[in-house]
C-alpha positions as CSV (number, residue, x, y, z in Angstrom):
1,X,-8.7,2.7,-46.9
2,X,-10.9,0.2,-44.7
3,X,-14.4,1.8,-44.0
4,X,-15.6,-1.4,-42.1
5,X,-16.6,0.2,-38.5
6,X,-16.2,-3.3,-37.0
7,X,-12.6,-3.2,-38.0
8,X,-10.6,-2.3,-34.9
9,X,-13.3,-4.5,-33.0
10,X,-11.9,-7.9,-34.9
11,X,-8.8,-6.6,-35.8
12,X,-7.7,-5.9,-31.9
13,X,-7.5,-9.3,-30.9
14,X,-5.8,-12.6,-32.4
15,X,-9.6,-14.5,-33.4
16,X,-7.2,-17.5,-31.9
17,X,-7.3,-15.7,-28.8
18,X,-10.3,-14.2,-28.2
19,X,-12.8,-16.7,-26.7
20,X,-9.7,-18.1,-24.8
21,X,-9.9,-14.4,-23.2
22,X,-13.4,-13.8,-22.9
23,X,-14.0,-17.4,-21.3
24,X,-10.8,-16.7,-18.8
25,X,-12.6,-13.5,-17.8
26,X,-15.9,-15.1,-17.2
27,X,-13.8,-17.3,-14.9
28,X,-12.1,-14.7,-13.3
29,X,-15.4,-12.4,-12.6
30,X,-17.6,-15.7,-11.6
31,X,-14.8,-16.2,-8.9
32,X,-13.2,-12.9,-7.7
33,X,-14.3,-9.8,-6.7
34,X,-13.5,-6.8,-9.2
35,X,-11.3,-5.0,-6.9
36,X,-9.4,-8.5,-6.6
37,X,-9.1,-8.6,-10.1
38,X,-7.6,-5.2,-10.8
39,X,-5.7,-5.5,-8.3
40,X,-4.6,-8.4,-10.3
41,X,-4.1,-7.1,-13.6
42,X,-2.1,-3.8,-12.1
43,X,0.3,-6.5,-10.8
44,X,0.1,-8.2,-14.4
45,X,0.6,-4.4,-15.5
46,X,4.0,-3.7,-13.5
47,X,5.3,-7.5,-15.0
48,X,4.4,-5.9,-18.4
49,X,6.5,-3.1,-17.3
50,X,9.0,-4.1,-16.3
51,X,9.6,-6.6,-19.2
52,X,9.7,-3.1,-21.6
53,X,11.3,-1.1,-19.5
54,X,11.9,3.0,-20.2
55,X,15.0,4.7,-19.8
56,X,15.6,8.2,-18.2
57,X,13.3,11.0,-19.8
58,X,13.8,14.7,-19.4
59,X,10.6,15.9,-20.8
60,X,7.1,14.9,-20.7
61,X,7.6,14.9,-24.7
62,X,10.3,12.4,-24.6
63,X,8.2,10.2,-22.3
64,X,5.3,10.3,-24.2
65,X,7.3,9.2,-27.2
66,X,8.9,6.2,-25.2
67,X,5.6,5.0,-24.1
68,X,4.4,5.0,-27.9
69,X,8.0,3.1,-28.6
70,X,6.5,0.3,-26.3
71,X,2.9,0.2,-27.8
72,X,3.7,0.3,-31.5
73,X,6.1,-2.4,-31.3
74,X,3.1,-4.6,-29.9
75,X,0.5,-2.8,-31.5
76,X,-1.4,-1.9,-28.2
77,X,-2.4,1.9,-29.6
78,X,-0.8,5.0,-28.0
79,X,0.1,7.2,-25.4
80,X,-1.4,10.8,-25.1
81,X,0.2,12.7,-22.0
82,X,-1.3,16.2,-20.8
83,X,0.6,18.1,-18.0
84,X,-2.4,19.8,-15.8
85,X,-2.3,21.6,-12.8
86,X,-3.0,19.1,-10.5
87,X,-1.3,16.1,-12.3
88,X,-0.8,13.9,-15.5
89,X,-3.5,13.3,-17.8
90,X,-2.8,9.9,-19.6
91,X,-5.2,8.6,-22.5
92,X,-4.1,5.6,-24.0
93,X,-6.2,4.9,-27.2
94,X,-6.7,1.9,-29.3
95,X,-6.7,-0.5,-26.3
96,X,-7.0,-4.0,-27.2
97,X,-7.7,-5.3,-23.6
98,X,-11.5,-4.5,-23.8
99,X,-12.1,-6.5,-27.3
100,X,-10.3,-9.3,-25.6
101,X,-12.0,-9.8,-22.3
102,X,-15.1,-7.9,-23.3
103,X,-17.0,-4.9,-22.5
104,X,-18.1,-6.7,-18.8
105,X,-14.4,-6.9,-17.7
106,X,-13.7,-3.4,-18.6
107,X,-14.0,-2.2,-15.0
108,X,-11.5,-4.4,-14.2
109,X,-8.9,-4.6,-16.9
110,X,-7.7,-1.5,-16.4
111,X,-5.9,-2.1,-13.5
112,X,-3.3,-3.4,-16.6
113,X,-3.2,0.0,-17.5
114,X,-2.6,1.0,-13.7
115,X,0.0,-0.9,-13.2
116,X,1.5,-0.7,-16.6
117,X,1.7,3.5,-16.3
118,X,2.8,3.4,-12.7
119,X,6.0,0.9,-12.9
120,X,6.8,3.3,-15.9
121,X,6.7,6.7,-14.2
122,X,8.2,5.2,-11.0
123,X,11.1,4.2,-13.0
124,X,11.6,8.1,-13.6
125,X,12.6,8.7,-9.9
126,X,8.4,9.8,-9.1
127,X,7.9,10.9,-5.7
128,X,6.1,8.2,-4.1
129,X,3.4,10.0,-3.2
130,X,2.0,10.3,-7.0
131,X,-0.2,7.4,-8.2
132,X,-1.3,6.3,-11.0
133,X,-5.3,6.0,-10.8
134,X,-8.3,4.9,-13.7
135,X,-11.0,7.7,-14.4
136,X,-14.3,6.3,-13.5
137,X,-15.6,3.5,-15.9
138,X,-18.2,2.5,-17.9
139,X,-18.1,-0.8,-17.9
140,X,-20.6,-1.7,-20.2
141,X,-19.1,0.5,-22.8
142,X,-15.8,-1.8,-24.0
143,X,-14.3,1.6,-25.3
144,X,-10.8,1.1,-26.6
145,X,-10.1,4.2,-24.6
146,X,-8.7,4.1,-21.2
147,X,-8.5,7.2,-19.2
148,X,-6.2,7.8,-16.0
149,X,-4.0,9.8,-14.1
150,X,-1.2,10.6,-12.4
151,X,-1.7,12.9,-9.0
152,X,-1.1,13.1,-5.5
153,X,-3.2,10.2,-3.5
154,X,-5.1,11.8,-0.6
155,X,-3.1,10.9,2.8
């Protein structure tokens, strides 16, 4: 068993990749604004999506287990749905995305996880008016932990 705390931290992204990333998000936060830029990575998210697609679910269950199909065949950590009153609770865990672009971009990045989560429920026949939204941020923190939800969007 691997007791090294920093393990997840240089284990979550390719060391060939990762100051390729963190350089390419300097770039992108010198020269867009961070609404730009998640608006950016949701549309990267939905490409993402679509390119691991999920069939028909009956049950929040069986969705839940087809999202974890997609992530542990990349290794992008997992899925945790909650059914609430009001909405979806969805905590993916063991993100990669804020080891690769760093802690700075984390604002930003998870408009991935926007898209990503909002191609996939649309694809179960959603109504339209439930969206898929990022809990508020700490940006400084580069927690592997991204925390969002699926509700009604205020008309």
């Amino acid at each position: 068993m691997n007791t090294d705390p920093t393990y997840f931290e240089r284990k979550s992204c390719s060391s060939q990749w990762l100051e390729f990333n963190r350089g390419m998000a300097a770039e992108l936060s010198a020269g867009l604004p961070p609404e730009d830029l998640r608006q950016l990575f949701s549309r990267v998210g939905r490409h993402f999506a679509q390119a691991l697609p999920i069939p028909p679910c009956r049950t929040l269950g069986e969705l839940q287990d087809r999202f974890n199909e997609r992530w542990d065949r990349i290794d992008w950590g997992f899925t945790v749905l909650n059914e609430q009153s009001d909405g979806v609770a969805i905590t993916h865990a063991c993100s990669p995305i804020a080891m690769a672009f760093g802690p700075e971009a984390t604002g930003w990045s998870v408009g991935f996880f926007e898209g990503v989560y909002q191609a996939w429920f649309d694809s179960q026949q959603m109504p339209a008016s439930l969206r898929v939204q990022a809990l508020k941020v700490d940006a400084v923190q580069g927690e592997p932990r991204v925390d969002l939800r699926l509700s009604r969007v205020a008309a």
